[in-house]
N, C-alpha and C positions, 0 to 999 in steps of 0.2 A: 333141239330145234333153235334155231340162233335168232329168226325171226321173234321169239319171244321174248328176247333181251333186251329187242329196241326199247329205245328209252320215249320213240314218238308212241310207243301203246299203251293206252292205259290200262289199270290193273284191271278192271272189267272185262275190258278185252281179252288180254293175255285168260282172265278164269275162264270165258268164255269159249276161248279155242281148244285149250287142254281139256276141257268139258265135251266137247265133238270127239277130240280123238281119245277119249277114256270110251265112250260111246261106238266109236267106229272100231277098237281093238277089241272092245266086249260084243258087239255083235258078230267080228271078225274069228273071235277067240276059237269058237268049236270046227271054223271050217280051216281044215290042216295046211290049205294050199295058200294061203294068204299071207303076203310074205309084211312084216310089221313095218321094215326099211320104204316098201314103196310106198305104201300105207303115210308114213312120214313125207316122203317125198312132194306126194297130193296135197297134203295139207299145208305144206311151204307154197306150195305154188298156189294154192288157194289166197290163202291170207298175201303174198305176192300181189294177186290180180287185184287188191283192192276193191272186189263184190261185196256190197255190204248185202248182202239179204241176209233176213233172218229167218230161222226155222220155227217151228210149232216144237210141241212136245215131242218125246221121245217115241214113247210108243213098245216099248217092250212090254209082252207077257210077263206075268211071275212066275210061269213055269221055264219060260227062256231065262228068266234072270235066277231061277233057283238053279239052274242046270249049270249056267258060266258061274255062279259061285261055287257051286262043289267045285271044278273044275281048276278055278283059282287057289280054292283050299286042298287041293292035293299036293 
């Protein structure tokens, strides 16, 4: 993502973003039809539109998050 190279973000920021799409590929991860490129593509044009909102907590089960880790470790 080239967006995250700009030198106007700061390092906050840039953890910040790649922290939504670690989150949006790991919630994404078990459903097969999800393609990760467009997935990408959203989140350019996200940080693009310059919305600063921010979010609350995550919100994953530990049972969703034991399942995407097997998943990861296979």
């Amino acid at each position: 993502m080239y967006k995250l190279h700009k030198l106007s973000l700061q390092k906050y920021v840039r953890e910040q973003i790649l922290l939504a799409v670690a989150v949006i590929v790991k919630r994404g991860s078990l459903d097969k039809s999800i393609n990760c490129k467009s997935i990408f593509l959203e989140v350019g044009q996200l940080i693009s539109s310059g919305n600063t909102t921010v979010t609350s907590s995550i919100g994953l089960s530990m049972e969703f998050h034991g399942s995407v880790k097997r998943l990861f470790q296979v």
